[in-house]
N, C-alpha and C positions, 0 to 999 in steps of 0.2 A: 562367175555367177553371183558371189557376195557383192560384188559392184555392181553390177548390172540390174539385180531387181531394188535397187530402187535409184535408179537410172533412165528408166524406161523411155522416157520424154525427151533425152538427148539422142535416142538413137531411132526411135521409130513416130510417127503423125500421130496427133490424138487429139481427143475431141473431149471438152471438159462439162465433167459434172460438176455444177455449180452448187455453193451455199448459199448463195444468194448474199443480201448486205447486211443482213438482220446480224446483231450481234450474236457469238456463240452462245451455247445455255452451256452455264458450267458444270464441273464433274465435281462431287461431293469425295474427300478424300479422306481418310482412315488406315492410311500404312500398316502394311504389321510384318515387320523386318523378320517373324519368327517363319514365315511361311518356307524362305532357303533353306531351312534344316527342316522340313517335313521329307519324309525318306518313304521308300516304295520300291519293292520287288520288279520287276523290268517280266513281262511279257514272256512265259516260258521258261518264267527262274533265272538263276543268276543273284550277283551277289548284290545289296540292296545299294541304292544311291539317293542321296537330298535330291529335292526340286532343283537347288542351285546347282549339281554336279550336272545334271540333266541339262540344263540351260544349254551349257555349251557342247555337250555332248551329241546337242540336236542342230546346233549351228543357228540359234535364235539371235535374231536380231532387233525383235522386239516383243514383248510380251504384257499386258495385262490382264490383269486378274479385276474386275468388279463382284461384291457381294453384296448380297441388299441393298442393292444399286449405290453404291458407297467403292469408290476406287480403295483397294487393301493393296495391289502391288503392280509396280511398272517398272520395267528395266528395260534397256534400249544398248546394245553392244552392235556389231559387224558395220554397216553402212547404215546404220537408223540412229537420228535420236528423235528427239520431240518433235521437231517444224518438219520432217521428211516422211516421204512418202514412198510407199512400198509395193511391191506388185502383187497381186489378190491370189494371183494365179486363177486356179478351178473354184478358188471362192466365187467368182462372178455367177458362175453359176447357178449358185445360190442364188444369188439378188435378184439374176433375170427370173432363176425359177420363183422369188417370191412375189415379183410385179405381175407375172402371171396368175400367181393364185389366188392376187387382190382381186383382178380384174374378173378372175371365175365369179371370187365370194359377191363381187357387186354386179355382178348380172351384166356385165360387157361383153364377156368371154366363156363361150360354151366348151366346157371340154371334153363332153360330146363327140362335138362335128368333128367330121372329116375335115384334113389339112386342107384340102382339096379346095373347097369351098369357103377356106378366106381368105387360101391364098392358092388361085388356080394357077400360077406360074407352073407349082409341082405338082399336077395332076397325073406328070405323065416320071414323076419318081418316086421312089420306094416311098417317099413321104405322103403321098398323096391320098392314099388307102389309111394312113395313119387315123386316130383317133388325136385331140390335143391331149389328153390323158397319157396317150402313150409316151407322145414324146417329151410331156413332162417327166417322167418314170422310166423314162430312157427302158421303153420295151417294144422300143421298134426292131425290126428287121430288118436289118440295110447291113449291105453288102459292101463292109469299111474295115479294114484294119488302122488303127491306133498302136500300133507297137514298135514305139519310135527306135528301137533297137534292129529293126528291119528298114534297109535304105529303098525298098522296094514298096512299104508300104503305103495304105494310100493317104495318111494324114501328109505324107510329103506332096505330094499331088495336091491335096488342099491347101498346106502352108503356099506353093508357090499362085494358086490362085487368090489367095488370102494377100497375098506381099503387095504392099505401097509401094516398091520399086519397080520402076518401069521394067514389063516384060522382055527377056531376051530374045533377042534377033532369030526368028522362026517359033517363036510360040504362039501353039496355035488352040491352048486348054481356055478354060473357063478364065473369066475376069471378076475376081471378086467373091466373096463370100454367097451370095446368093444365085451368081449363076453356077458355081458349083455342086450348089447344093441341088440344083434341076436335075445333073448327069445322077446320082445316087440311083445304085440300082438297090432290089431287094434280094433280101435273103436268108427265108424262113418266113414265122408267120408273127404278124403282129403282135403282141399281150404274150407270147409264149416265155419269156425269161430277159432277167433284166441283162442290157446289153450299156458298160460304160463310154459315149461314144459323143466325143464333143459335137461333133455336124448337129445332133438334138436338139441343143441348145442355141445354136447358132437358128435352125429350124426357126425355134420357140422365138427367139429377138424376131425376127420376123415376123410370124405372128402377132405378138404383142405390140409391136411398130404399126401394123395395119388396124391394127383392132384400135388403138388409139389414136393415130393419126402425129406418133411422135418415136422420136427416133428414142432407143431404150436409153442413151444418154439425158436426154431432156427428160424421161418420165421416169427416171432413178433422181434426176435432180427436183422436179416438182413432187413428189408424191413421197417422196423419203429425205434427200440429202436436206432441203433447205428447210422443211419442218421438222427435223430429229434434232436440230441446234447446230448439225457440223461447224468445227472451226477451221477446217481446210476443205477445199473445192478436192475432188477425183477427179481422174481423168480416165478416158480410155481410148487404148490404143484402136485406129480402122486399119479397114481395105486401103486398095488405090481409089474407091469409088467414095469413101467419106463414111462405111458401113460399120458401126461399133462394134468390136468383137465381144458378142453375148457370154462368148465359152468362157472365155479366161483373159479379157481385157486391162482390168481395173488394176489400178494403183490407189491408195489412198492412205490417208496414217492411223498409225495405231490406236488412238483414243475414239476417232470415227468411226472404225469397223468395232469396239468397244460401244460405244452409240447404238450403235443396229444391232449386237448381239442383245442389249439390255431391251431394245424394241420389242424383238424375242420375246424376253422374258418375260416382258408384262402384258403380253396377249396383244400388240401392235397398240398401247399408249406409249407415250415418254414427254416427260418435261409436263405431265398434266393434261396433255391433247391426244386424243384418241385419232391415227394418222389410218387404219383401216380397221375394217372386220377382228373382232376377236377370233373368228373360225378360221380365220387365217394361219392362224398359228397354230390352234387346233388341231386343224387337217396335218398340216406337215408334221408336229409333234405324234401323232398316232402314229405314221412313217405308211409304208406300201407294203406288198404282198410279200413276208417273208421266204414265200415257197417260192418267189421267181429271182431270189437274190442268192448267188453263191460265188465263190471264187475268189474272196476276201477272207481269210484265215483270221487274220487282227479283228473282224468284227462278224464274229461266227454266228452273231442271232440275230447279224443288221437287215435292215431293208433300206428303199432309197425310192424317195418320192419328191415332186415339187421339184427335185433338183436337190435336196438335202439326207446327206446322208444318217438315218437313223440307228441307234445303239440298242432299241428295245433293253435297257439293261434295268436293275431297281430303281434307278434316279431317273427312268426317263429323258436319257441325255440325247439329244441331236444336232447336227454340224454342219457347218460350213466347212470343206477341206477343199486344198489345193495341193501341187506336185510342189515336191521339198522344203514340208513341214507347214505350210500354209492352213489356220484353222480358226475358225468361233465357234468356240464349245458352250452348248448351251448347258445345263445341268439344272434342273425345275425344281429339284428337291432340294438341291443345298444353296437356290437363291443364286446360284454363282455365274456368269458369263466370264468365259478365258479367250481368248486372244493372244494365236502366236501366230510371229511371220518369221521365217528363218529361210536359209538357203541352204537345208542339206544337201549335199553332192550328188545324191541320188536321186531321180524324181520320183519314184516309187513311196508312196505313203508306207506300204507295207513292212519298208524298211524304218522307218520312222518310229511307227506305232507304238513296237516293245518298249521304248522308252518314253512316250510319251502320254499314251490312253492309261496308264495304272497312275501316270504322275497327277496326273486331272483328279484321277476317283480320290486319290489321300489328299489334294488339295480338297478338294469339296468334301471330305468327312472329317478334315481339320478343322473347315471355316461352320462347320454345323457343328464340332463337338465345342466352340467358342461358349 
């Protein structure tokens, strides 16, 4: 696993998110070697640990910290240093869920309308009743399991329609990410509870693809990567048909998703250029309906909207998260954007979290009690 994410490009097709040729904007830096010995109680008690014991503890392979937009820490260990690049995991999610909430904020994109109607492919799947709301906010109904621990379930049926290698001898499923996503049946009622379920987002790239008339890699690259200053291109892995994968595609290196977390922060400026709607950020920062959000322990007063998951906590923090430790932690009150990509063993965040969500909060009440 430490190998392979950030490998992604030797083993499966992908399709690149470009920077374009414009020189990179550079990062303003301000080291402060003290932040390793910042120490914090771990999730449920237990005996305390530095940030630096944590590091490895969580199987980080790369990490920064930006404060008042001024780089204070970077460390890079397992398969990462500087010039390499990392796999996003369910961070992508984020990014398709924030191209969609530019397009809401700029009147491209109603999220309103039935799926149905802008993209009648799925009219006749559980999506098609959908609102785009919902399945921003992942509170569709659809009849999916995701619990990759069951070989029966249906994300396996998805990954083999999903797969760039050619189908085996009598396969007679879906091809590709979107005609998949047609069989989806329903199950329950729309808006009734938030449901974690990559095919949403995969949905959503769709959408956003038709609505703009560009594939989510070209309009993550026009509309973000090559005006935030990126100094390495992304990439993302497809289908067999050339189809981005929306859910959890992306690869890219740590000072870039650094880049986007600080866009974050300053209401969608950076480098002096305003790149979308300030409500952009707004909206997701508020987060979604905390009464349809449950079954996440580690973050007992979250919600999850746009595709970002929200902390409702006193600093107002909200994230990007992926499976085995993948995050951009936003944090509004203490100025702070953090960025890890590691490869814990596990993919479950839940297992992650105790060591990782109290190490964030003493990191950001160190870098404001400065």
């Amino acid at each position: 696993l430490r190998w392979t994410v950030c490998h992604i490009r030797e083993l499966m097709p992908t399709k690149q998110v470009s920077r374009g040729i414009a020189a990179p904007a550079p990062l303003e830096y301000a080291l402060d070697d003290a932040i390793d010995a910042v120490s914090f109680t771990p999730l449920g008690g237990g005996k305390s640990m530095t940030w630096k014991q944590s590091l490895s503890a969580n199987y980080t392979d790369g990490v920064l910290i930006l404060h008042q937009g001024r780089v204070v820490y970077e460390r890079y260990s397992g398969c990462l240093d500087e010039a390499g690049k990392h796999a996003a995991m369910s961070m992508t999610k984020s990014i398709t869920g924030l191209l969609a909430e530019i397009l809401v904020a700029e009147g491209q994109l109603d999220d309103s309308a039935r799926v149905a109607s802008i993209i009648p492919e799925l009219k006749d799947s559980a999506f098609g009743s959908a609102s785009v709301r919902q399945v921003m906010d992942m509170t569709t109904a659809l009849d999916y399991s995701e619990d990759y621990a069951d070989p029966e379930a249906d994300i396996w049926r998805y990954s083999a329609a999903a797969s760039p290698l050619p189908k085996p001898e009598g396969y007679s499923g879906p091809d590709g990410y979107f005609e998949y996503l047609q069989t989806v049946q329903p199950e329950g009622t729309h808006g009734d509870a938030f449901h974690y379920k990559t095919i949403n987002t995969d949905a959503l790239g769709w959408i956003i693809s038709r609505v703009s008339g560009k594939a989510v890699t070209e309009l993550l690259s026009e509309r973000i990567w090559r005006r935030m200053g990126a100094e390495q291109d992304g990439y993302m892995t497809v289908d067999g048909k050339g189809t981005p994968f929306a859910g959890g595609g992306l690869s890219a290196g740590l000072r870039d998703l650094g880049r986007l977390g600080q866009l974050m922060l300053n209401g969608g400026t950076i480098n002096g250029e305003r790149l979308f709607p300030e409500e952009v950020v707004t909206t997701i920062a508020a987060g979604g309906d905390q009464s349809k959000f449950a079954g996440f322990p580690t973050i007992p007063n979250g919600s999850y909207t746009s595709q970002w998951w929200v902390f409702h906590n006193d600093h107002g923090a909200y994230a990007a998260r992926g499976v085995h430790g993948q995050t951009i932690y936003v944090d509004p009150t203490a100025e702070m954007v953090l960025v890890r990509l590691a490869s814990y063993p596990r993919a479950q965040n839940g297992f992650i979290d105790p060591t990782s969500l109290p190490a964030y909060q003493a990191v950001a009440e160190y870098l404001m009690g400065k």
